[in-house]
N, C-alpha and C positions, 0 to 999 in steps of 0.2 A: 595114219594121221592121228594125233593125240587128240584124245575127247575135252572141249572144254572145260570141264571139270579135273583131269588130271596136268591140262597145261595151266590152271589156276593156282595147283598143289605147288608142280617146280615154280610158279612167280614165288610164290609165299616163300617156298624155300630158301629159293637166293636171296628173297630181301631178309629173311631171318639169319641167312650166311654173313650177307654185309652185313648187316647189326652188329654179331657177335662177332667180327674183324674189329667194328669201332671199337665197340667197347673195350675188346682185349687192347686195343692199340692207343685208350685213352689216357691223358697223365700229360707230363710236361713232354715237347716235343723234342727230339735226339739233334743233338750239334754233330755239325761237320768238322769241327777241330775241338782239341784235348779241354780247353776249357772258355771262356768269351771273360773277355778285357774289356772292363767300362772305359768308353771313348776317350774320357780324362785321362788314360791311362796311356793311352797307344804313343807309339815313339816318333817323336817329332816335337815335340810339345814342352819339351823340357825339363818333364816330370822323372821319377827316377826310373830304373825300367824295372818291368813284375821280377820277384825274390819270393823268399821266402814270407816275408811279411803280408805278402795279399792275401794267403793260404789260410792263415790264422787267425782265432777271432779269441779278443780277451774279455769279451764282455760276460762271461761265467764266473771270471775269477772273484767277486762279489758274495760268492756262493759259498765261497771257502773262509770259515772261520766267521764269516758275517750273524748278523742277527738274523731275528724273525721279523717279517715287515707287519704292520698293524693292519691288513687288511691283505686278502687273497692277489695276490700279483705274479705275473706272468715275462718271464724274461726271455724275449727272442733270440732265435741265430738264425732267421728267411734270409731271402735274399735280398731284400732293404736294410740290414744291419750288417749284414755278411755276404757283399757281391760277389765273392768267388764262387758262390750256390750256384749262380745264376747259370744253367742249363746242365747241373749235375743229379739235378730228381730228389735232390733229401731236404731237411732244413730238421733244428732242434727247438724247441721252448724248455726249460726250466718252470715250475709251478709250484708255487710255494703256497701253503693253505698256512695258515694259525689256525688254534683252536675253533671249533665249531663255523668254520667257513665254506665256502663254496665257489666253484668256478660252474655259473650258473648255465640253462639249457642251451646248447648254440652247434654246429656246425662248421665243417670244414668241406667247403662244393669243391677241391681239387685235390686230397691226400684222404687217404685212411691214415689211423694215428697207432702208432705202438707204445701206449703208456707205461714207466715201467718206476714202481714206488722204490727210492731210493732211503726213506725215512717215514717212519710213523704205519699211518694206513688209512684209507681210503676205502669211502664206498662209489662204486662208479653204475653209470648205466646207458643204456641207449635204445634209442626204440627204432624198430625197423617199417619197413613201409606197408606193413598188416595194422601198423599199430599195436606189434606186442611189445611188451617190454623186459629186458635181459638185464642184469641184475648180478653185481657180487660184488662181494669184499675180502679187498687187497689186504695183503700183510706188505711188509719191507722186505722186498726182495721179488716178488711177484711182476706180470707183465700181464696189460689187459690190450685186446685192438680194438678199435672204434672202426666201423667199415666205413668207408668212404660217404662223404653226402649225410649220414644219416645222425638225427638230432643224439646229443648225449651230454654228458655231467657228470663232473666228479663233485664229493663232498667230504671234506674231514670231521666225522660224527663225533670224534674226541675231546671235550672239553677241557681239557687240559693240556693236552700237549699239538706241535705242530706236524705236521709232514712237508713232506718231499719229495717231486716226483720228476721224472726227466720224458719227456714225447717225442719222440722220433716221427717224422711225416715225409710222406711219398711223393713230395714236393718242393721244391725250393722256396714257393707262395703256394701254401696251403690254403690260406684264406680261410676266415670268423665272420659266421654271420652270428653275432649273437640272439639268441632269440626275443629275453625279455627287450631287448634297446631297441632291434628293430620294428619288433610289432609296438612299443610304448611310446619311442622317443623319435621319431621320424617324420609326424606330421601326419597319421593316420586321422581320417576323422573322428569325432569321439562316438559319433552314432552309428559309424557304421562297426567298430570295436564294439559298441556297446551289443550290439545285435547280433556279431559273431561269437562273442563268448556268452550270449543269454542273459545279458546283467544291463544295469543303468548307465546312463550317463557320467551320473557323481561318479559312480567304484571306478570306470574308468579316468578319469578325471586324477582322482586319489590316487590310482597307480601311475601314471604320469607324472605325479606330483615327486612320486616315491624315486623316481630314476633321473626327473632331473640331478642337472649337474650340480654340483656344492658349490657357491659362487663363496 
């Protein structure tokens, strides 16, 4: 007969077994057919039926031979702009910095990101759940990954000229939590903000001030 202490060892075991089964098996869930058809789409309805046209997204083409935009912006292909994602595990952003910009601190709780600088260069970084922070700079042609869940930021330090970057993600919805928007602009109290970051009321207030929206 096992000593309670060694039948506490095997529980632990197996609940640390199941853990690392979740984990490994976490991400978007696996379809039982080649690809899912938004209901709009299904036959009967009078619509055309799937071609080659659902497969394809033109929303990049913008990219080519376009300008710089006047502020750091982000061009989707999830599976909100591009439903044929929807239960294939990828999705793409486009990330266009200008001069001296930023795509500020934020999160993605369902994909780690394969960033990969198509123009210019970037400093990138992200902190892990020690709270260290990991750190480099991208040349044009380089590939950085962001691990799943954990805060990060890119920044184009160059005053002068733009970059451009392409993100591949492990998700069809990745999903942004931004950090400054969610902790500033959400209806957090100002006292209790004021207490978790060490500061006043006003500084918070002032930052608040700083993310509302441009009416």
């Amino acid at each position: 007969m096992a000593s309670p202490r060694s039948f506490l060892y095997q529980v632990l075991l197996l609940v640390a077994t199941f853990a690392s089964i979740e984990i490994a098996l976490a991400g978007d869930p696996d379809i039982l057919t080649d690809f899912i058809v938004p209901s709009n789409l299904t036959a009967g309805n009078g619509n055309s039926p799937i071609d080659g046209n659902f497969f394809t997204f033109t929303g990049m083409r913008v990219l080519v031979g376009g300008g710089t935009p006047p502020a750091f912006k982000v061009l989707k292909a999830s599976m909100a702009e591009f439903p044929a994602l929807n239960g294939q595990s990828v999705s793409y952003a486009a990330l266009q910095f200008p001069a001296g910009t930023t795509n500020p601190p934020h999160t993605h709780p369902r994909a780690s990101e394969l960033l990969f600088v198509v123009a210019g260069s970037l400093e990138v970084g992200f902190i892990d759940t020690t709270n260290k922070l990991y750190t480099q700079t991208l040349q044009t042609g380089d590939l950085f990954v962001f691990p799943k869940g954990l805060v990060h930021f890119q920044f184009n330090a160059d005053a002068q000229n733009s970059a451009l970057a392409i993100s591949g993600f492990g998700s069809s919805n990745a999903g942004t939590v931004s950090i400054p928007s969610t902790v500033f602009a959400t209806g957090i109290d100002d006292n209790i903000l004021a207490l978790s970051f060490k500061t006043d009321v006003a500084t918070i207030q002032k930052i608040k001030a700083g993310l509302a929206p441009k009416v």
